[in-house]
C-alpha positions, 0 to 999 in steps of 0.5 A, spaced: 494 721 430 490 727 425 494 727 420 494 719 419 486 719 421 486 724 416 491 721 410 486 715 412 480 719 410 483 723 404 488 720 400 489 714 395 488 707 399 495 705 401 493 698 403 489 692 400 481 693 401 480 688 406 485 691 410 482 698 408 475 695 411 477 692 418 481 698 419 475 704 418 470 699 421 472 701 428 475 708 425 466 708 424 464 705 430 467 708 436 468 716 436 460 714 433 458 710 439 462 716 444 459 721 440 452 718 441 452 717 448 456 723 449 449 727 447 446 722 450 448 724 457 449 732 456 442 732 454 440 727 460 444 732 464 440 738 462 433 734 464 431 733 457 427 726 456 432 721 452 426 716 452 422 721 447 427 722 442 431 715 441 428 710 436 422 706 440 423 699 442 427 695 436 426 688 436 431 684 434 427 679 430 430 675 422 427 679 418 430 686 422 437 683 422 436 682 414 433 689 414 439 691 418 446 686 416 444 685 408 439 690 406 440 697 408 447 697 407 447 694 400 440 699 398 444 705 403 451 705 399 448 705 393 444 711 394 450 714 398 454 712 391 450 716 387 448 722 392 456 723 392 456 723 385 452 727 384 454 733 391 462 731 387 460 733 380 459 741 384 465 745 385 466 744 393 471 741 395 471 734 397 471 735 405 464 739 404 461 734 400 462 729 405 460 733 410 454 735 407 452 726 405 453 725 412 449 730 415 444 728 410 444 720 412 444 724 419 438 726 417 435 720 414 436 716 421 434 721 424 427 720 423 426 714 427 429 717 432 432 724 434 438 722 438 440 716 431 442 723 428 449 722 432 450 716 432 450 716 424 452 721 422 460 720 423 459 712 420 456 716 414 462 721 414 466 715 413 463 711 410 463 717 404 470 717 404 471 710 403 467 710 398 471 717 394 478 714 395 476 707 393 472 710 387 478 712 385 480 705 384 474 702 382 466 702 383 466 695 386 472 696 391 468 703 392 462 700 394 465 694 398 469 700 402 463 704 404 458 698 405 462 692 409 464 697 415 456 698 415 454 691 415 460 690 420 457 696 425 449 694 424 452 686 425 454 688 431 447 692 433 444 686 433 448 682 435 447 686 443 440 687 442 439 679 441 443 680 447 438 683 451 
């Protein structure tokens, strides 16, 4: 199972984009969701407050769910195309560069909300890969790779925080 999660990540894209997106949405969001909580519980098993280090009380109103479903996406992959533009014309090899924009875009979540690191940080490693796969095919179908499956993932943020 590594290794077809691995050609997925790494290899020329063996299937139409459409499929290629619908595929890496949960490849994104799940081992994201368990690895959030999975710190998550750790850190409250160890006594610290969860409460201080997640991002303070996000309301679901149209303009966040704008902000959230068309704009980050939209402006956070093209900072992303450019950050992976620029990290790949270094000589590490692909893997680092990946690593290094995820942890990145970690980082940057973070800020609002420590534990928004964990959360984000694998979404990012994927949404890096889509982007350098597809690159190879095309800057359009690249930016499609790595910004639907965001907008998928933060759809569906939303969408459960409408719930509540």
């Amino acid at each position: 199972m590594i290794l077809r999660l691995r050609s997925f990540l790494f290899s020329a894209p063996a299937m139409p984009l459409w499929c290629y997106v619908l595929l890496s949405f949960p490849i994104a969001l799940i081992p994201s969701l368990v690895l959030s909580q999975s710190v998550q519980w750790i850190l409250i098993f160890f006594g610290v407050d969860v409460a201080s280090i997640s991002p303070s009380g996000t309301i679901a109103t149209p303009g966040a769910a704008f902000g959230s479903i068309v704009f980050a996406p939209i402006a956070e992959t093209f900072i992303l195309a450019y950050m992976l533009t620029v990290l790949s014309s270094s000589s590490l090899r692909r893997i680092w560069v990946v690593v290094m924009a995820a942890i990145c875009w970690g980082c940057f979540h973070a800020i609002s909300g420590r534990l928004w690191f964990f959360g984000t940080v694998w979404s990012f490693f994927v949404f890096s890969c889509a982007y350098l796969v597809w690159r190879q095919v095309s800057f359009r179908k690249a930016f499609l790779a790595a910004a639907l499956p965001h907008v998928l993932i933060n759809s569906l943020m939303m969408m459960l925080l409408l719930r509540n």
